[in-house]
Residue, then its C-alpha position, 0 to 999 in steps of 0.5 A: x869741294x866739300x862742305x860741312x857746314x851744317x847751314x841749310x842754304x836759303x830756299x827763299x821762294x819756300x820762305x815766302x811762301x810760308x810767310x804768305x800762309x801764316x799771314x792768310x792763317x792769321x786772318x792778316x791782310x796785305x796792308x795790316x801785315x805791312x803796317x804791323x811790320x812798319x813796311x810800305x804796301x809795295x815792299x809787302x807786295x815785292x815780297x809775296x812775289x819772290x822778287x829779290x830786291x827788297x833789303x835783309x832788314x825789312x824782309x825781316x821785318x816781314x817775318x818777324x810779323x808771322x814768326x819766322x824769324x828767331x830773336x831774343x826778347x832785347x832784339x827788336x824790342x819796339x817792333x813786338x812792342x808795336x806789333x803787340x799793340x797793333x794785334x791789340x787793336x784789331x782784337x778790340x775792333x773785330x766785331x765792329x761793323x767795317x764802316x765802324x769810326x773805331x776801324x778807320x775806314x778811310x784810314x789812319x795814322x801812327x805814332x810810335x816811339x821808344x825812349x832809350x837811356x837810362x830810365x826808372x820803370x814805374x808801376x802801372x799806376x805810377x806810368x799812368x799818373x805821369x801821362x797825366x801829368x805830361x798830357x798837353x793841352x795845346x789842342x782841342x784833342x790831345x793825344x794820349x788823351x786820359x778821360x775820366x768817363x769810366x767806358x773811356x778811361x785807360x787802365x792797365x793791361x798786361x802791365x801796361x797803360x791802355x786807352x780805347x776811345x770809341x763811340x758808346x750804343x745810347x750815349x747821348x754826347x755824339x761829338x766823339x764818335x769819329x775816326x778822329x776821336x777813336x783813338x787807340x793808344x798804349x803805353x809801357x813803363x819800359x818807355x815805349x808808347x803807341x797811338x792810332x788814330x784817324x784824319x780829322x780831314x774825314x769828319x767834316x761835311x764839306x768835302x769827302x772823306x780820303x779827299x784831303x790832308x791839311x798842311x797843317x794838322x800834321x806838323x801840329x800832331x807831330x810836333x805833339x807826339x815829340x813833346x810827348x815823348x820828351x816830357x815822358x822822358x823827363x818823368x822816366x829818367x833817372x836824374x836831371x843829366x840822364x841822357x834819353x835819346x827818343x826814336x820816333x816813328x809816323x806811320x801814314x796810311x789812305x793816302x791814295x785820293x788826297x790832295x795836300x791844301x790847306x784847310x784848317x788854317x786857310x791862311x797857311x802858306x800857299x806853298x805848301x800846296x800839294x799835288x795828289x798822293x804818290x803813294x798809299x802809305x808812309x813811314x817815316x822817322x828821326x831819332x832825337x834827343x829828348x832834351x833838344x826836342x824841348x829846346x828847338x822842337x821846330x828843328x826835330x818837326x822839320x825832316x818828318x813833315x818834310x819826308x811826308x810832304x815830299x809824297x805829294x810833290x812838295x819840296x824846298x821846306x824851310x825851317x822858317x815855315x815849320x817854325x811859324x806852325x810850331x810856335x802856334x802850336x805851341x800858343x794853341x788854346x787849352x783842351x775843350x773835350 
């Protein structure tokens, strides 16, 4: 039987392949165009080898990154978003040296969410004094960080708000010039924001870099990255009873090497002791109303720290330990920079 439908049947080998030639012609490696397309390195790798198995969704998400897939600005708005911030980046860090702490050789984590709901937009001067305003000081080093050292401080780009924390030739002050202080981050008056930033764990003299991830630190940041978005919501939203939804996202990359233990709070549970890394990397997310991260935030942590810890072998999380570390979190002692 004949067909006149004017669609062109998949060649999907010749469709990975143009894939795998603009990542190459872009200067993207295999793990900077899986973390662009939010996908797991072994999904990335699944794809370059033709294999079939992957899902529609993230075969997309692959595409996407090197334009092949057509969409309209509305259709995955918080992927170019995210995808535009992560080029930014690399943009900012190319001529650094490749041991540069603002390149994260060991490593980095992700944090990104998008607020969804009825939201007023603000000038970008207006966006920047609401990060001001909803910056949190329960850390010695927030995220988001707002600095007023001119070389330091975020400013506007293309409309939205920008920070690059990285270390300065012949600055005397020193204690900012590692993975964990070269921090990245961008902001839009649409609500969507981005941070990187590298493992605290990597800084210390005691023990090798990419040899640990603490118990803690992670519940502590991402418990700060939902406050974040929460209050954010709260200056964006139209009136008091607009609902925000916020979908929040944590990327986990050098993974491989680490063992989950406690280091800095020794006194953590020893449960929560883990195996080595089973994976490379993790992305992991909760969508959450930002109204109810305010009021049980220990409840929106738990499935992310949860997810997370699974790939080091932990199971059986229970809401009691999450809730110990946020309230911590939440006693913690203001910001010393």
């Amino acid at each position: 039987m004949s067909s006149h439908s004017s669609i062109v049947p998949i060649d999907w080998r010749a469709i990975v392949a143009e894939g795998l030639r603009r990542r190459r012609a872009e200067g993207l490696t295999q793990k900077e165009h899986a973390a662009l397309a939010s996908v797991s390195i072994p999904t990335m790798i699944a794809f370059e080898r033709s294999e079939r198995t992957l899902s529609l969704g993230k075969a997309f998400d692959i595409l996407r990154v090197v334009g092949l897939v057509v969409e309209t600005p509305e259709e995955g708005a918080q992927e170019i978003f995210v995808r535009e911030a992560f080029v930014r980046w690399r943009e900012l860090t190319a001529k650094l040296p490749n041991d540069s702490p603002a390149r994260f050789p060991n490593g980095w984590y992700r944090f990104d969410y998008e607020l969804k709901g009825e939201l007023r937009e603000p000038s970008p001067r207006e966006l920047l004094a609401a990060l001001e305003r909803v910056e949190l000081t329960n850390t010695g080093w927030p995220l988001f960080v707002t600095l007023e050292t001119k070389e330091l401080s975020a400013y506007e780009n293309d409309g939205d708000i920008e920070c690059w924390v990285r270390p300065i030739p012949n600055r005397t002050e020193r204690s900012l010039d590692d993975a964990a202080h070269c921090d990245f981050w961008r902001v839009s008056p649409a609500g969507r924001a981005l941070i990187m930033r590298g493992f605290q764990e990597d800084t210390q003299e005691t023990f090798k870099p990419q040899t640990l991830l603490d118990t803690t630190l992670p519940i502590w940041r991402m418990a700060e990255g939902l406050l974040h978005s929460a209050r954010l919501a709260r200056e964006l939203q139209v009136n008091e009873t607009t609902e925000i939804v916020v979908h929040f996202r944590a990327l986990y990359t050098g993974l491989s090497g680490r063992v989950l233990r406690a280091w800095a709070n020794p006194l953590s549970d020893p449960f929560l002791t883990g195996t080595g890394a089973r994976t490379d990397e993790v992305l992991i997310e909760t969508t959450v109303v930002a109204r109810d991260i305010e009021i049980n935030l220990a409840a929106a942590v738990l499935p992310l720290v949860a997810a997370l810890y699974d790939r080091f072998g932990v199971v059986g999380l229970t809401s009691e330990r999450i809730a110990s570390e946020v309230d911590r979190f939440l006693q913690g002692s203001a910001a010393r920079r």
